[in-house]
N, CA, C and O atoms as a GROMACS GRO file, in nm:
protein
  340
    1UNK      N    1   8.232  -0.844  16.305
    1UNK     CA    2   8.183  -0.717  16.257
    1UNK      C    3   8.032  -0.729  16.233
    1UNK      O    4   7.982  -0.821  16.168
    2UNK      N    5   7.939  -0.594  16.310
    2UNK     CA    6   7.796  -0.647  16.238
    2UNK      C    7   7.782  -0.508  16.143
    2UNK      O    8   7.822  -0.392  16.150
    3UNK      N    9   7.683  -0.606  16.032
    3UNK     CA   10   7.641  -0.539  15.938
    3UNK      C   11   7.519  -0.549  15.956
    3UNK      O   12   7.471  -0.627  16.038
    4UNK      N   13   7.424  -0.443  15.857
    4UNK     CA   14   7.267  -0.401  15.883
    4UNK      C   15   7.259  -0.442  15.826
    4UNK      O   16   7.351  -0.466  15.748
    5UNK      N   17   7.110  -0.496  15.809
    5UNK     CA   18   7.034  -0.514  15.629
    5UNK      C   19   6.975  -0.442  15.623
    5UNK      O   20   6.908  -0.423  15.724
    6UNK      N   21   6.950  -0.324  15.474
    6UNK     CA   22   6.874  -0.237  15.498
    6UNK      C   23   6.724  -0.323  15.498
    6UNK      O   24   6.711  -0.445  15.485
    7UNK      N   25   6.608  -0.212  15.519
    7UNK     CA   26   6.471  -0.307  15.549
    7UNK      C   27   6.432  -0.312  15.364
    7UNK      O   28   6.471  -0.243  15.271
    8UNK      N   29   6.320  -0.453  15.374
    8UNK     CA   30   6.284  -0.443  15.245
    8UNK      C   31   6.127  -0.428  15.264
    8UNK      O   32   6.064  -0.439  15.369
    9UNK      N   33   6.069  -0.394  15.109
    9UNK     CA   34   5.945  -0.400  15.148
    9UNK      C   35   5.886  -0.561  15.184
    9UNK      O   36   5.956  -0.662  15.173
   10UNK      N   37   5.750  -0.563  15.227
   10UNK     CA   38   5.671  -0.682  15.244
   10UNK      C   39   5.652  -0.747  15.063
   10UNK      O   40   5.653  -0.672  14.966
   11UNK      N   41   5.639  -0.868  15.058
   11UNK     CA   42   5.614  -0.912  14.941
   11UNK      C   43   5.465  -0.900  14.920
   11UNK      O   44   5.407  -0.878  15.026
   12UNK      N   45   5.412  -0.905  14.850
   12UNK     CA   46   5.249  -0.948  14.800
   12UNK      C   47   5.151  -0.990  14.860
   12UNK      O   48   5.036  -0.947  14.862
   13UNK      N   49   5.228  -1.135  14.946
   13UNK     CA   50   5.112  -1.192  15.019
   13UNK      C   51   5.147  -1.146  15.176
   13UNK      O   52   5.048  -1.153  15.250
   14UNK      N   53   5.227  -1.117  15.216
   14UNK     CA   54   5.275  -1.101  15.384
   14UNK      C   55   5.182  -0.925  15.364
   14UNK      O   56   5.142  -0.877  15.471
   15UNK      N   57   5.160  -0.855  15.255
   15UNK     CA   58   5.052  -0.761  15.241
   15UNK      C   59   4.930  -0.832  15.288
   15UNK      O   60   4.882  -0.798  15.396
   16UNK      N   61   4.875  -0.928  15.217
   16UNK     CA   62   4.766  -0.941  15.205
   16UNK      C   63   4.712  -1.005  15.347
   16UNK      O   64   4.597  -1.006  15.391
   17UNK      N   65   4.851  -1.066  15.411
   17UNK     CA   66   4.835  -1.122  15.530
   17UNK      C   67   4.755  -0.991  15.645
   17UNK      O   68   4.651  -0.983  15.711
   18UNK      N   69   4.858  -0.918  15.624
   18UNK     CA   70   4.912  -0.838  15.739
   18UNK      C   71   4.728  -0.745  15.720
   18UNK      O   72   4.672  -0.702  15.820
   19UNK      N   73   4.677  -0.734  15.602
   19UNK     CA   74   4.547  -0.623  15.602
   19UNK      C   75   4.426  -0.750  15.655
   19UNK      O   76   4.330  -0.691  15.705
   20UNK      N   77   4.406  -0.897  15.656
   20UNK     CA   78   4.305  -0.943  15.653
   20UNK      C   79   4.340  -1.002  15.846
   20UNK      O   80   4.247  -1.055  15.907
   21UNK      N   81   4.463  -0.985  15.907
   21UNK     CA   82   4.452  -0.997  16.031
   21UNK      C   83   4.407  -0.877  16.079
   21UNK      O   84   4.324  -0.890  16.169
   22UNK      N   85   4.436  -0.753  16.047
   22UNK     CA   86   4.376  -0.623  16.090
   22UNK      C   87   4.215  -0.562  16.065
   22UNK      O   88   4.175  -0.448  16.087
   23UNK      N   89   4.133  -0.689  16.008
   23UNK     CA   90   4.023  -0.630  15.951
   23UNK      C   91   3.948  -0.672  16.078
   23UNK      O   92   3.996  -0.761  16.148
   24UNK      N   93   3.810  -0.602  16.117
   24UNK     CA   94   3.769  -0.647  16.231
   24UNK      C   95   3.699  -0.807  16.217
   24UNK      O   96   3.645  -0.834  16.110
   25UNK      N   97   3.703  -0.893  16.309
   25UNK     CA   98   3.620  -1.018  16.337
   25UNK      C   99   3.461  -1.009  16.298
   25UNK      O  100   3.376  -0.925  16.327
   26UNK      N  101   3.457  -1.089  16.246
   26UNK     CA  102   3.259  -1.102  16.288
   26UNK      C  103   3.240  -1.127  16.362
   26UNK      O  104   3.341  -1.186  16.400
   27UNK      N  105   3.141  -1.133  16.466
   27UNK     CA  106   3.122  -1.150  16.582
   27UNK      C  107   3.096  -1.312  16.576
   27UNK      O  108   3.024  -1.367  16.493
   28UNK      N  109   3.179  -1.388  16.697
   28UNK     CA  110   3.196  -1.561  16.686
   28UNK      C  111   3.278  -1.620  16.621
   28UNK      O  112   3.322  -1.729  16.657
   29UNK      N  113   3.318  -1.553  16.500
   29UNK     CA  114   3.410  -1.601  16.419
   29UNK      C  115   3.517  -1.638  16.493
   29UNK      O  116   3.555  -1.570  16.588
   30UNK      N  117   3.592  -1.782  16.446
   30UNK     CA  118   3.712  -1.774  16.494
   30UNK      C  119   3.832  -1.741  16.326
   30UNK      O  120   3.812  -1.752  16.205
   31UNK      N  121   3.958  -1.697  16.417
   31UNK     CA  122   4.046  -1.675  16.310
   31UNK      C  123   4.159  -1.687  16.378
   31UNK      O  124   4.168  -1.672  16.500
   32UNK      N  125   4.272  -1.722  16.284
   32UNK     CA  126   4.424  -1.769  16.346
   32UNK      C  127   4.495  -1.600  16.402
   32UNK      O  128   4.469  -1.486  16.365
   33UNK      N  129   4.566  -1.640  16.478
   33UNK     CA  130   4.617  -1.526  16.531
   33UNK      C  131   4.726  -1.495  16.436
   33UNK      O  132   4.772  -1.384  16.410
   34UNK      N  133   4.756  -1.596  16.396
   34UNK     CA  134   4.903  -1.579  16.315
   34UNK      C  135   4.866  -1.530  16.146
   34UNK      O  136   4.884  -1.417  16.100
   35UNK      N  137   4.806  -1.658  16.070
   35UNK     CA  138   4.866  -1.606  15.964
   35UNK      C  139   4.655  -1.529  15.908
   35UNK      O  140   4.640  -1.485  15.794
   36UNK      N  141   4.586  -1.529  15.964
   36UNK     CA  142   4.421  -1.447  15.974
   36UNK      C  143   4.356  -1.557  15.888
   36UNK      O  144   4.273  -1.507  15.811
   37UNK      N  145   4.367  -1.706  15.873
   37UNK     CA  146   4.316  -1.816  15.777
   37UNK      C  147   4.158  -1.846  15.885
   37UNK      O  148   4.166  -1.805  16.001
   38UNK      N  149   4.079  -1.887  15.860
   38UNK     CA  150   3.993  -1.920  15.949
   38UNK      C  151   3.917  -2.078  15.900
   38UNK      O  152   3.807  -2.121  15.934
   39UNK      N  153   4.007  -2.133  15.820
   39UNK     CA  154   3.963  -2.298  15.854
   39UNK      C  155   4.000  -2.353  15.995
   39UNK      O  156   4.121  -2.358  16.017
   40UNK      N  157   3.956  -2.375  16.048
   40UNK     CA  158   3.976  -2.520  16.178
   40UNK      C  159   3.995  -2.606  16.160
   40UNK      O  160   3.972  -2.650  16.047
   41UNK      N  161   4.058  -2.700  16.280
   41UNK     CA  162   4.079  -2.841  16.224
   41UNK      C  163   4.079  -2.898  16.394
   41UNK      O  164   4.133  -2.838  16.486
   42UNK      N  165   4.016  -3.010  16.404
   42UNK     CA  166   3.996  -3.103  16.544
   42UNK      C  167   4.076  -3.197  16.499
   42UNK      O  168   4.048  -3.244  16.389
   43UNK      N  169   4.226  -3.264  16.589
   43UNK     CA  170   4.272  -3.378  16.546
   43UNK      C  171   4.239  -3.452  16.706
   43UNK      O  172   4.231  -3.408  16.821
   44UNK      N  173   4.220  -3.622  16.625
   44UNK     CA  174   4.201  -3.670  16.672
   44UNK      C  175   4.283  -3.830  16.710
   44UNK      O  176   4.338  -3.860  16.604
   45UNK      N  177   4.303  -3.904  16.779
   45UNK     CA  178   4.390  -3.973  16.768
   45UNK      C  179   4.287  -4.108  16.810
   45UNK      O  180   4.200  -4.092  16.895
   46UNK      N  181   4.309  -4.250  16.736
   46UNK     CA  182   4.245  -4.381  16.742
   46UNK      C  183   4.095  -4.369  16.715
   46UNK      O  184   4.001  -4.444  16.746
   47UNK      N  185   4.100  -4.268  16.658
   47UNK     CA  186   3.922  -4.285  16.592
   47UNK      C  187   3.929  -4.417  16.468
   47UNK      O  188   4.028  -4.462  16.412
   48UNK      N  189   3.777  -4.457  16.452
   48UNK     CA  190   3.781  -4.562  16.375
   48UNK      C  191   3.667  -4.586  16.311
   48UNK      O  192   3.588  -4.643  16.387
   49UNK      N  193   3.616  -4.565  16.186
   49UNK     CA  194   3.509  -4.634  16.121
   49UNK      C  195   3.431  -4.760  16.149
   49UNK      O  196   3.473  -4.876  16.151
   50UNK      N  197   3.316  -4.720  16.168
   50UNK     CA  198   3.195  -4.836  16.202
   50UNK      C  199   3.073  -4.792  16.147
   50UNK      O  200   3.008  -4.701  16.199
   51UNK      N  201   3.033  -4.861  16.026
   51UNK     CA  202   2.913  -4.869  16.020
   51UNK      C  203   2.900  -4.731  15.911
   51UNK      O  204   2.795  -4.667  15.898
   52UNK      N  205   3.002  -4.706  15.853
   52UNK     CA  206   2.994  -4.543  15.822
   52UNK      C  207   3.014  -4.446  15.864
   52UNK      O  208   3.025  -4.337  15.808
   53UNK      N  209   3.022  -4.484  16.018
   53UNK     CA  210   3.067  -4.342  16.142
   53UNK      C  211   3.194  -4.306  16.171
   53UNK      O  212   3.283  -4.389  16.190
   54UNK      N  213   3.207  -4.204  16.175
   54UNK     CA  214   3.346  -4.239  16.289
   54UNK      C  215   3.270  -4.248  16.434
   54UNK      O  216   3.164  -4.201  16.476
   55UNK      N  217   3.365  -4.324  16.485
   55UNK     CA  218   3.325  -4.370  16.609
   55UNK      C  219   3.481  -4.327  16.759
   55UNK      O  220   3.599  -4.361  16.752
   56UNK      N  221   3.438  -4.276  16.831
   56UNK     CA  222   3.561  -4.280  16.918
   56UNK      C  223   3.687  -4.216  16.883
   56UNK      O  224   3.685  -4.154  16.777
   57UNK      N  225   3.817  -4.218  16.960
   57UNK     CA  226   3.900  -4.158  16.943
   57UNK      C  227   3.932  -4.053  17.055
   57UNK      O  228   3.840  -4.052  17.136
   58UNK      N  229   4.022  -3.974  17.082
   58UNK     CA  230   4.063  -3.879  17.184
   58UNK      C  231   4.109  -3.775  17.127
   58UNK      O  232   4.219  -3.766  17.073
   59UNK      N  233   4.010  -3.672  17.139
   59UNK     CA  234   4.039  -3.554  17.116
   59UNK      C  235   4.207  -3.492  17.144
   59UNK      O  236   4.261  -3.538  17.244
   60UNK      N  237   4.258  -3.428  17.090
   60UNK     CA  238   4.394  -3.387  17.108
   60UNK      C  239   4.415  -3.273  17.130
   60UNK      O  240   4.462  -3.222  17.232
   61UNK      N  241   4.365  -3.199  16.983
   61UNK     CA  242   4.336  -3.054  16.967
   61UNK      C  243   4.217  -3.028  16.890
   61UNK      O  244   4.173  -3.086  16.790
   62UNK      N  245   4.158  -2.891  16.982
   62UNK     CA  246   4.058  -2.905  16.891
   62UNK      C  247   4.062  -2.729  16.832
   62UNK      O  248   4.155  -2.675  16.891
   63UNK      N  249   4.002  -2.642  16.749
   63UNK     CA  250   4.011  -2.536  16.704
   63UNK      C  251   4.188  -2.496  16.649
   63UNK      O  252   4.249  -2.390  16.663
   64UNK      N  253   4.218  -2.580  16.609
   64UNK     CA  254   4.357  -2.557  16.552
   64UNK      C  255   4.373  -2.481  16.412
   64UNK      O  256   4.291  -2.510  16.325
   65UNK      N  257   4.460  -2.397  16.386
   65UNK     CA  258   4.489  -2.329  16.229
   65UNK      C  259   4.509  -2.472  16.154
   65UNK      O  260   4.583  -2.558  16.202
   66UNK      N  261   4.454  -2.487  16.064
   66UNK     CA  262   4.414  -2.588  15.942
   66UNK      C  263   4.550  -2.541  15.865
   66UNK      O  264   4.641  -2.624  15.861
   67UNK      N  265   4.568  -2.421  15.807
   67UNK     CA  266   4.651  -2.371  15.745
   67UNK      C  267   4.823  -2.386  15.815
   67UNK      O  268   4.924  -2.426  15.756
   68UNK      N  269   4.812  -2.344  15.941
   68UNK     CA  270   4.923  -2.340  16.010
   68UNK      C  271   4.946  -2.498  16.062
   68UNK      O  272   5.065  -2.523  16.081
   69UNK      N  273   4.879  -2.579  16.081
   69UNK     CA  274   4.896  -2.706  16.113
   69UNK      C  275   4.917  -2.768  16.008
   69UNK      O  276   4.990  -2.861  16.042
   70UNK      N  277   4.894  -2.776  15.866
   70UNK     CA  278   5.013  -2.850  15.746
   70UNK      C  279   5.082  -2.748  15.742
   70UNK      O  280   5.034  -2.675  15.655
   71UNK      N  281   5.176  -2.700  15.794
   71UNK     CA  282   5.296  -2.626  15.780
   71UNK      C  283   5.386  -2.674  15.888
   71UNK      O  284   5.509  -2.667  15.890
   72UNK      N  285   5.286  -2.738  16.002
   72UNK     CA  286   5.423  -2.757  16.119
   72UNK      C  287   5.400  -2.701  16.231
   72UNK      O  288   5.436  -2.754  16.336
   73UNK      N  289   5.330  -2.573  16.227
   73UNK     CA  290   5.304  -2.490  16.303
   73UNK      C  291   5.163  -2.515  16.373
   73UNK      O  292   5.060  -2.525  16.307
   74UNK      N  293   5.167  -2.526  16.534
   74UNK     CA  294   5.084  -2.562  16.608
   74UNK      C  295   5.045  -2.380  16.647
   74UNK      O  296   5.123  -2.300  16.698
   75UNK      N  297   4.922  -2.356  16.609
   75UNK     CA  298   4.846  -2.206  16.629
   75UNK      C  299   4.689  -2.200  16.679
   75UNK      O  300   4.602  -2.206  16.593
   76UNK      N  301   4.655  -2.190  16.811
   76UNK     CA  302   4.496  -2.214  16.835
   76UNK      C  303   4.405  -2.120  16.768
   76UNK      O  304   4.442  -2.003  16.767
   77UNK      N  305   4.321  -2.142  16.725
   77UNK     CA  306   4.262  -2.031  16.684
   77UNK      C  307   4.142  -1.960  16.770
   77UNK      O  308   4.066  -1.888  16.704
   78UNK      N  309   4.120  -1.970  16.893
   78UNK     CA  310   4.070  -1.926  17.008
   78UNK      C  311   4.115  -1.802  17.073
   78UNK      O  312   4.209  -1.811  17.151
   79UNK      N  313   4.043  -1.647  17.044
   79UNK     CA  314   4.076  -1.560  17.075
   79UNK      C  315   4.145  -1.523  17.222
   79UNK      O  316   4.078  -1.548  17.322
   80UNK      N  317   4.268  -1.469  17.236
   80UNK     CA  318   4.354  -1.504  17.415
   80UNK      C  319   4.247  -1.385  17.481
   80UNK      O  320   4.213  -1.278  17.429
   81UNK      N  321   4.204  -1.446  17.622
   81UNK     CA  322   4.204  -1.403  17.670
   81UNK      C  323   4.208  -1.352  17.772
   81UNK      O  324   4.231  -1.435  17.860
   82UNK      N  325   4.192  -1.198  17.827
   82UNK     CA  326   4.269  -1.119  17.911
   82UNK      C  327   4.188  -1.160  18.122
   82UNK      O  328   4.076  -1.180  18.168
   83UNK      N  329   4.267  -1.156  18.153
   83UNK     CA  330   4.254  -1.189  18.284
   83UNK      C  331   4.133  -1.067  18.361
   83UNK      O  332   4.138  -0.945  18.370
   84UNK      N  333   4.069  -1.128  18.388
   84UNK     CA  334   3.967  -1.064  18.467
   84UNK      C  335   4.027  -1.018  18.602
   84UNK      O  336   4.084  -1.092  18.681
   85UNK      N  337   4.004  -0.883  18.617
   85UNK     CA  338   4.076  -0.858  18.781
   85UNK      C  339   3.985  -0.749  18.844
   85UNK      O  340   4.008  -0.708  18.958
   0.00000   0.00000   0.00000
């Protein structure tokens, strides 16, 4: 047997989400597609301290949601874009 759920409202923050992905970009800015956070994050894999530096390592990802990446969630934050024709 299926049953409906009626709809509920949005909570508080899935508000606050939903108005700061709809606000326009600054121009260059990057921002997550998903949840509108705009920290970045470059991970890197076998980098290593020398001298005070980091030194080396292989890029993996780079412009990733900071926010959405400690959650689990792999999200680029690089605006998609549309095919030139």
């Amino acid at each position: 047997m299926l049953k409906l759920v009626p709809a509920v409202a949005p909570s508080g923050k899935a508000q606050v989400t939903e108005r700061i992905k709809k606000m326009p970009r600054p121009d260059g800015a990057l921002q997550c597609n998903r949840c509108g956070s705009r920290t970045s994050a470059t991970i890197m894999n076998g980098a290593r301290v020398e001298n005070g530096r980091v030194q080396g390592g292989t890029e993996i990802h780079r412009h990733v949601c900071f926010d959405c990446i400690r959650q689990g969630i792999y999200s680029p934050m690089m605006p998609q874009l549309k095919r030139i024709e």
